[in-house]
N, C-alpha and C positions, 0 to 999 in steps of 0.2 A: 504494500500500500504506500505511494508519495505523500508526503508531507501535506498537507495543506494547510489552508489560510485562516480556517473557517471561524478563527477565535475575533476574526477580525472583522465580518461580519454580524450586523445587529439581528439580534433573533428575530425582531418584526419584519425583518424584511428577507423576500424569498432571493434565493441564491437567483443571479441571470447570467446568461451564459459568459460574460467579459468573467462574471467571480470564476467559471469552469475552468476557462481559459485562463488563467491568472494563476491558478490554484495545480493544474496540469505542467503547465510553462511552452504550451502551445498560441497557435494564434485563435481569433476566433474561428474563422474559415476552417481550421482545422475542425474544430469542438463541434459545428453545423455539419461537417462533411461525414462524421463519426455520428451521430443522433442522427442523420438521417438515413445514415445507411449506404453512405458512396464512398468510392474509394478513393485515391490519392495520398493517403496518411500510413504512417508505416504501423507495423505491430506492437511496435514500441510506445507508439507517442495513441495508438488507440487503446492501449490498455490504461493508460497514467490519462486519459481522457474520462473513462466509464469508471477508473477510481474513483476520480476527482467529483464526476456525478451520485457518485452513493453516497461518497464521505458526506456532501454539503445536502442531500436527500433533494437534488435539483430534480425537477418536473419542467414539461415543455409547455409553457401558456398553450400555446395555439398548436398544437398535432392532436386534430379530432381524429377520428377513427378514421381508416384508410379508404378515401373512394366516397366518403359523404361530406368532405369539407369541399369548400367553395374555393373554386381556382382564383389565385391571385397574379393578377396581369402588373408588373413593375411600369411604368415611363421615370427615363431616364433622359434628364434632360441638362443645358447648361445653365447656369445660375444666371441669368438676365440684367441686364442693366433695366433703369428704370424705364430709358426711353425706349426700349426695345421690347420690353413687356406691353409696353402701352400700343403700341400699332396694330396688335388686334392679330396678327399674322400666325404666329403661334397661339394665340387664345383659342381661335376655333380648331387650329387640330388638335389642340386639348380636350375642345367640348365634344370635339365628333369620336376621341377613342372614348371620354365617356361615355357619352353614348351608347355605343359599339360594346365596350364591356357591361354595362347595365345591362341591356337588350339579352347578352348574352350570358346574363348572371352569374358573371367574374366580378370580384372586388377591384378596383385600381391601386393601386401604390406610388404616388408621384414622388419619385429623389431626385433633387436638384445635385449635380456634381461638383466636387469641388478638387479643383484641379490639384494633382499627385495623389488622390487617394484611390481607393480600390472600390472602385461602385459596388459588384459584386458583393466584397466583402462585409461593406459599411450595410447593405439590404439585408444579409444574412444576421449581421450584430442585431439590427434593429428587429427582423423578424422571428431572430432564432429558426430559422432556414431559408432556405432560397426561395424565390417567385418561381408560378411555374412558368410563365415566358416573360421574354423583356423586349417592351419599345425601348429604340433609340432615337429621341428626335432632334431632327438639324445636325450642327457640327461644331463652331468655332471651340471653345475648351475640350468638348470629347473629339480630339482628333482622332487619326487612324490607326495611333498606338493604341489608345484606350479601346478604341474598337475591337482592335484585333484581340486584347485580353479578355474581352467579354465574350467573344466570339469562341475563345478557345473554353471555355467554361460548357456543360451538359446542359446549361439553360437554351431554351429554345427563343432566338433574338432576332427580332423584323428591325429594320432601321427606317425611318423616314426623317423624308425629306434629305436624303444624303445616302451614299455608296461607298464603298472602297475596291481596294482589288481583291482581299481577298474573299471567297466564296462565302455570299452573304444571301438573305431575304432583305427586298428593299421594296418601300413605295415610295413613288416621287413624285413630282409635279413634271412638265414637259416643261423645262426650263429653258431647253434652246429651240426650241419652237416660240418660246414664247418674248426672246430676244430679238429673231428672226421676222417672228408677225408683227410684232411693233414695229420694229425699224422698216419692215417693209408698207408699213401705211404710213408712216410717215413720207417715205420715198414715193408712194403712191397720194401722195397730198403735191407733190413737187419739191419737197425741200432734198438737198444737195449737201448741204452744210451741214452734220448731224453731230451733237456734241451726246457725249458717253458717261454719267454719272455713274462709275463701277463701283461695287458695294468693298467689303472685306473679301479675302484672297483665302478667308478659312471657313467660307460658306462653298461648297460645290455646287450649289444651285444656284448662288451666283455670278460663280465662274463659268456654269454651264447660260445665265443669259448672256453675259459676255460674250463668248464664242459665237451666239445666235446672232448677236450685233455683228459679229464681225462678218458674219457670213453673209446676212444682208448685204453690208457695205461692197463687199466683193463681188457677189449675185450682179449688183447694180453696176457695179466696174464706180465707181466711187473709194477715191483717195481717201484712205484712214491716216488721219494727221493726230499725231501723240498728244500735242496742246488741247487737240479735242475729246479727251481720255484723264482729265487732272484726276488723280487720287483720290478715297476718302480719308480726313482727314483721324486718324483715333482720337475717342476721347471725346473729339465733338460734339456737343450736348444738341447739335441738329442734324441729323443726316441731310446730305444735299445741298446746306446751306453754301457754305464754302465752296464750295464744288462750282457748284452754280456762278458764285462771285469770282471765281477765276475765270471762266469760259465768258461773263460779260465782261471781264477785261481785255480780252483780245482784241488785239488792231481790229482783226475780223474776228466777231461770237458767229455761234452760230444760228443756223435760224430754228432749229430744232434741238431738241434735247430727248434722249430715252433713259430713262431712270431703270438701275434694275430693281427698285423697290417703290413701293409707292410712300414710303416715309421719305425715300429723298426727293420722291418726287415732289411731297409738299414743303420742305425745304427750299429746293428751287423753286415755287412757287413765291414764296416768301421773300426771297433776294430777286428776281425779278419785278416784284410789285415795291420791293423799297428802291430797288431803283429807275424808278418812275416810269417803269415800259409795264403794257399790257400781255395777256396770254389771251387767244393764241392770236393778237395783231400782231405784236411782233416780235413772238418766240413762243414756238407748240412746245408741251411737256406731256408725255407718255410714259405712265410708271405702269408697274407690274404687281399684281397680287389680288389689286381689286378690295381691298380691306375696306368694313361699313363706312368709314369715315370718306373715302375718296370721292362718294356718291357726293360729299357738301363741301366740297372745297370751294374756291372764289377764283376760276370757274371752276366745275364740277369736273374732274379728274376722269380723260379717258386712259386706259389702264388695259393691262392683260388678265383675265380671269381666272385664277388657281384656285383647284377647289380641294380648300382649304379640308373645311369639314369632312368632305369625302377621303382625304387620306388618311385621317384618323381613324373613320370605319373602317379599309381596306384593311388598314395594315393589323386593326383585331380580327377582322376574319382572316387575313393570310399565318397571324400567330394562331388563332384556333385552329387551323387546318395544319400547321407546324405540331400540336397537343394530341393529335389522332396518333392511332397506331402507327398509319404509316409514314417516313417523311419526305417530302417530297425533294426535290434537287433545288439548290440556291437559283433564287428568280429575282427577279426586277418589273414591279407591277409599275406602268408608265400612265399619268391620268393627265388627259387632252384639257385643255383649258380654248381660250377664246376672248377675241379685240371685244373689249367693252367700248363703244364710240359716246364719249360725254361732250364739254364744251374745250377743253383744255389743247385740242389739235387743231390748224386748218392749216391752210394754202400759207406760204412762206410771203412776207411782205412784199411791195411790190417798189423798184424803183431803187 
């Protein structure tokens, strides 16, 4: 029998697995992987594990009997800046997996990530076992190392809105179609001149409208000029804003702008009306997502259509179809979106 702690421990309070783990001199992941029955852990560190649990007379809260407890769906997400919560963008594919798991009478579990830790591990501390599948939504903190370690774990894991290379379940948005359909109504408005508000370089779906722009641009045999591509700024407490304010600096701006968010698009809305020019007399803006908000902008924001909500549904039925006996081979569900035509585009000034 190891030693344990347990004098250190107040009687009213029940042993939880960190005391197991503490008391063993494993991790937690370890002390989860042993209570539940999977392997990975040696013979060693699983005996001074089930020690460590009789000594402190530890019980599992939550392990109902086998096959009649309620499936728990994890979302796993990155911790948000303020103004990035607030654009609505990720709010409704949050609301359509709830949804989606409701309907489907799974619990949800939302963990916000917090960069160098072990998501896995930290869902296991808090549940005292693992979820039985896990979204992953978006990308910038969980990059594609994080992925890939969650990916190597027995949890059954759908990703949205974001892919990697290696062999995954994903749902996305049609991200460069949806670079491509914009910039190509603009092109089909007549403007020539097309300035590029690109988002962050650790979203794939925004790198993937980028690419759509560019392919536009190409399509059309239209020169891609770098001044017309300014950065976005980190840190800036307005998406677009800046952005915008560089591009009406040019000798030549341009006469159009495609956003690949509709938060920078209202940005640029914003530095174009302080400085004293009109939309769309003289300068169209075309964002992407369609978020409630675009419907009321000053003008009314025409935008590419991402349906938001609907990827939150797929990707609980593509992990409930992951939860069956059988599993199917890594996919990539692709959901068509569509030009919303509002006030915010027209024909390029004249003269």
């Amino acid at each position: 029998m190891v030693p344990t702690d347990t004098d250190d421990i107040p009687v009213a309070r029940r042993a939880t697995l960190r005391d197991v783990a503490s008391a063993a001199g494993v991790s937690v992941s370890a002390v989860s992987l042993v209570l539940n029955g999977k392997s990975g852990v040696s013979a060693e560190r699983r005996r001074r594990v089930l020690d460590a649990v009789e000594s402190l007379n530890y019980t599992q809260a939550a392990r109902p009997t086998p096959g009649k407890r309620t499936a728990v769906l994890g979302l796993l997400m990155e911790n948000l800046s303020a103004s990035a919560s607030s654009d609505g963008f990720i709010a409704e594919i949050v609301s359509g997996v709830e949804e989606a798991a409701r309907d489907a009478g799974f619990q949800m579990l939302l963990h916000l990530y917090r960069p160098g830790a072990d998501p896995i591990g930290d869902i296991r501390a808090l549940m005292g076992r693992d979820v039985d599948g896990l979204l992953v939504a978006n990308g910038g903190d969980i990059g594609e190392a994080v992925i890939d370690g969650v990916l190597q774990t027995h949890v059954p894991v759908v990703l949205i809105e974001n892919y990697v290379p290696a062999p995954s379940h994903a749902v996305v948005a049609d991200n460069h179609t949806a670079g491509l359909a914009a910039t190509r109504h603009l092109i089909g408005l007549g403007h020539r001149r097309i300035g590029l508000l690109a988002g962050s370089p650790r979203y794939v779906s925004l790198l993937d409208r980028r690419r759509g722009h560019l392919a536009a641009m190409e399509e059309a045999g239209l020169p891609v000029d770098p001044a017309l591509m300014p950065p976005q700024e980190p840190g800036h407490p307005k998406k677009g804003y800046a952005q915008m304010q560089r591009l009406l600096s040019l000798p030549e701006p341009p006469t159009a702008v495609y956003a690949v968010s509709d938060k920078s698009a209202m940005g640029a809305l914003d530095a174009v009306r302080e400085a004293g020019l009109r939309v769309p007399h003289d300068i169209s803006i075309v964002g992407t997502d369609d978020v409630a908000e675009s419907a009321y902008t000053s003008p009314p924001l025409t935008t590419f259509h991402v349906p938001k909500r609907a990827m939150g549904h797929a990707a609980v039925a593509m992990l409930q179809h992951l939860l069956g006996a059988e599993r199917p081979p890594p996919s990539r569900l692709v959901l068509q979106g569509r030009i919303v035509e509002r006030g915010s585009a027209g024909p390029p000034p004249q003269g």
